[in-house]
C-alpha positions in Angstrom: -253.6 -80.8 28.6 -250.5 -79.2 29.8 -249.7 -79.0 33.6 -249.4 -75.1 33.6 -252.9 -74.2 33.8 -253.4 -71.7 36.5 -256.0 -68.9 36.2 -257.4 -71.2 33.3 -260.5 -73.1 33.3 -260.7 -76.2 34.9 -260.5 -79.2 32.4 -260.4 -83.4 32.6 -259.2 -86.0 30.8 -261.3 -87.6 28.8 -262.4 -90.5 30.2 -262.7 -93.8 27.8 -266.4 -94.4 27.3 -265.9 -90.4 26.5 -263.0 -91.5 23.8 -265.0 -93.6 22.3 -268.2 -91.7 21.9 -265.9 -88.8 20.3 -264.8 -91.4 18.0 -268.4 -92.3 17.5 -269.1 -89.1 16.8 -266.4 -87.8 14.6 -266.6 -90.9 11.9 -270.4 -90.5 11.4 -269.9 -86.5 10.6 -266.5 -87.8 8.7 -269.2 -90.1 6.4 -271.6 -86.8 6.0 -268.6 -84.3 5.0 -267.0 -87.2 2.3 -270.6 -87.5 0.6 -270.8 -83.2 0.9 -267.9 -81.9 0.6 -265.8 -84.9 -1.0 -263.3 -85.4 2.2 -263.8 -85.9 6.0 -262.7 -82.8 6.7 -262.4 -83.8 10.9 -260.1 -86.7 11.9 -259.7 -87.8 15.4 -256.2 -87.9 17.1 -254.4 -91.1 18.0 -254.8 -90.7 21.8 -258.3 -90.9 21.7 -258.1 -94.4 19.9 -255.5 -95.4 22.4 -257.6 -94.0 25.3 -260.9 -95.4 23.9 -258.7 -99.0 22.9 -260.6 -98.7 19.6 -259.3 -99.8 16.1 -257.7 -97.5 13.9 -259.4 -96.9 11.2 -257.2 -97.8 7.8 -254.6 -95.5 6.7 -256.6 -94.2 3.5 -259.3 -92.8 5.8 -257.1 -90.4 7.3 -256.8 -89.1 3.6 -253.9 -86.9 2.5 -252.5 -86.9 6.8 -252.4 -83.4 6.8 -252.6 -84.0 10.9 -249.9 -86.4 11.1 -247.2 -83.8 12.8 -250.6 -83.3 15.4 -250.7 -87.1 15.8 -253.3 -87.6 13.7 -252.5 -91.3 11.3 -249.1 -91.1 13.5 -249.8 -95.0 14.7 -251.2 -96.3 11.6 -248.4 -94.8 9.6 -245.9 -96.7 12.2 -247.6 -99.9 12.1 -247.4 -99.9 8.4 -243.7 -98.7 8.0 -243.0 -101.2 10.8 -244.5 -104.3 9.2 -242.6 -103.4 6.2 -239.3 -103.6 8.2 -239.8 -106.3 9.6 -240.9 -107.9 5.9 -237.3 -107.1 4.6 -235.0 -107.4 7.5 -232.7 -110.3 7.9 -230.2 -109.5 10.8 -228.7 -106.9 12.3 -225.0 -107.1 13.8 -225.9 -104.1 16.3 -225.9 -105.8 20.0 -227.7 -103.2 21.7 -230.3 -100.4 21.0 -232.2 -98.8 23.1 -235.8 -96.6 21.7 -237.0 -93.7 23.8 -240.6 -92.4 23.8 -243.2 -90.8 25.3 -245.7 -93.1 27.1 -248.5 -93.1 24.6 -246.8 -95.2 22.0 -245.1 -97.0 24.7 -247.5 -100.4 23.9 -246.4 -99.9 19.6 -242.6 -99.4 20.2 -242.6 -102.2 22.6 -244.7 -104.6 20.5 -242.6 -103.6 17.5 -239.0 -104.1 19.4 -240.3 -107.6 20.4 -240.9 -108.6 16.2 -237.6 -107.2 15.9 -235.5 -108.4 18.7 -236.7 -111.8 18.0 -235.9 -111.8 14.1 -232.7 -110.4 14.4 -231.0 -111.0 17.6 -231.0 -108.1 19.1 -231.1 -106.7 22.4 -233.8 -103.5 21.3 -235.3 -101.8 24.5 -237.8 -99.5 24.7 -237.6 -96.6 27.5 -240.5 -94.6 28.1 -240.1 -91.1 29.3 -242.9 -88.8 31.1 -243.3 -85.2 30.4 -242.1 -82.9 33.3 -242.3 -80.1 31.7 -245.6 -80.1 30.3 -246.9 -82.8 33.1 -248.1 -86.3 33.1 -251.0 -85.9 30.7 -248.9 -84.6 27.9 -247.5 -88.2 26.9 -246.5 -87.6 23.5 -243.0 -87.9 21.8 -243.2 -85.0 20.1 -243.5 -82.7 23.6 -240.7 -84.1 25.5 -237.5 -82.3 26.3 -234.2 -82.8 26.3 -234.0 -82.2 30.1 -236.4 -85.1 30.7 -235.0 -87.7 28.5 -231.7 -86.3 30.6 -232.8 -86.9 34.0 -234.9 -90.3 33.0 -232.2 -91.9 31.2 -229.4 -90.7 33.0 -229.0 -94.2 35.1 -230.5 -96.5 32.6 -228.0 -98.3 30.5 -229.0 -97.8 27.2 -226.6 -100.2 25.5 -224.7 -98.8 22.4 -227.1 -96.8 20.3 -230.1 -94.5 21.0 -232.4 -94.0 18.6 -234.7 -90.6 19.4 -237.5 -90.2 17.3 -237.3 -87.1 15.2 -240.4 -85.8 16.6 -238.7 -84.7 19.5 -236.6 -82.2 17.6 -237.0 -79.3 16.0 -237.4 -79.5 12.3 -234.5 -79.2 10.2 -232.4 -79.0 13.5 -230.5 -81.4 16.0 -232.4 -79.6 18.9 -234.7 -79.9 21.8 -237.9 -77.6 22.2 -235.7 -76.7 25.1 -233.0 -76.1 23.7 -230.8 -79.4 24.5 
């Protein structure tokens, strides 16, 4: 839920018994629809699971992730990319990298640059940023601007590299949804 909601109908955050019961709900019609229809049709987003601080269910059940740029199989995509990482890596001679993110995969990133940082020897951080334009209830990567990862990050020192996840860009270009 965006921030710019005037003349609009009043909505709420969902709160997490609500999470969960959507959860609840949207894996027993999954079961009906795959015995149907022969897929689960309906997949719930990754913020609900976060919200709810229920399992993700295992990648194959999201299917073909034809959700994935919605943030649908986002997380369980990450955690399996990330374990494969950090199966194969042996060092790294980079001293300093900082991550940047929006504050729903804050808890991944973070648990992710700790496996790294302490197989490699390197100084990884992970900065979280908040959504200003959208407002505080939009937290994901994917809705952030360039302005606020400008005026968050403008003070921190975020050693030699940044690494920006490519969900904050436009596809196919180096550029901002607003234009930074």
């Amino acid at each position: 839920m965006t921030g710019h909601r005037d003349h609009l109908p009043a909505l709420r955050v969902h709160t997490i018994p609500e999470a969960a019961g959507l959860i609840d709900w949207i894996e027993s019609r999954q079961h009906e629809l795959l015995e149907k229809i022969g897929t689960r049709f309906i997949f719930a987003a990754d913020e609900l699971y976060l919200k709810a601080g229920v399992d993700f269910p295992n990648l194959e059940a999201y299917e073909d992730l034809a959700q994935i740029e919605n943030g649908v199989g986002l997380i369980p995509v990450f955690r399996k990319q990330a374990d494969e990482v950090l199966a194969e890596v042996k060092s790294m001679k980079i001293p300093s990298v900082s991550l940047v993110t929006g504050t729903s995969a804050l808890a991944e990133l973070q648990r992710f640059a700790g496996q790294l940082s302490s197989r490699c020897d390197i100084d990884l951080r992970v900065h979280p940023v908040e959504n200003h334009l959208f407002g505080g209830h939009v937290t994901v990567a994917g809705l952030l601007s360039g302005q606020d990862l400008l005026e968050q990050l403008a003070k921190v020192d975020l050693g030699q590299i940044l690494l920006v996840p490519d969900v904050m860009l436009r596809e196919g270009e180096d550029v901002f949804l607003d234009d930074i």
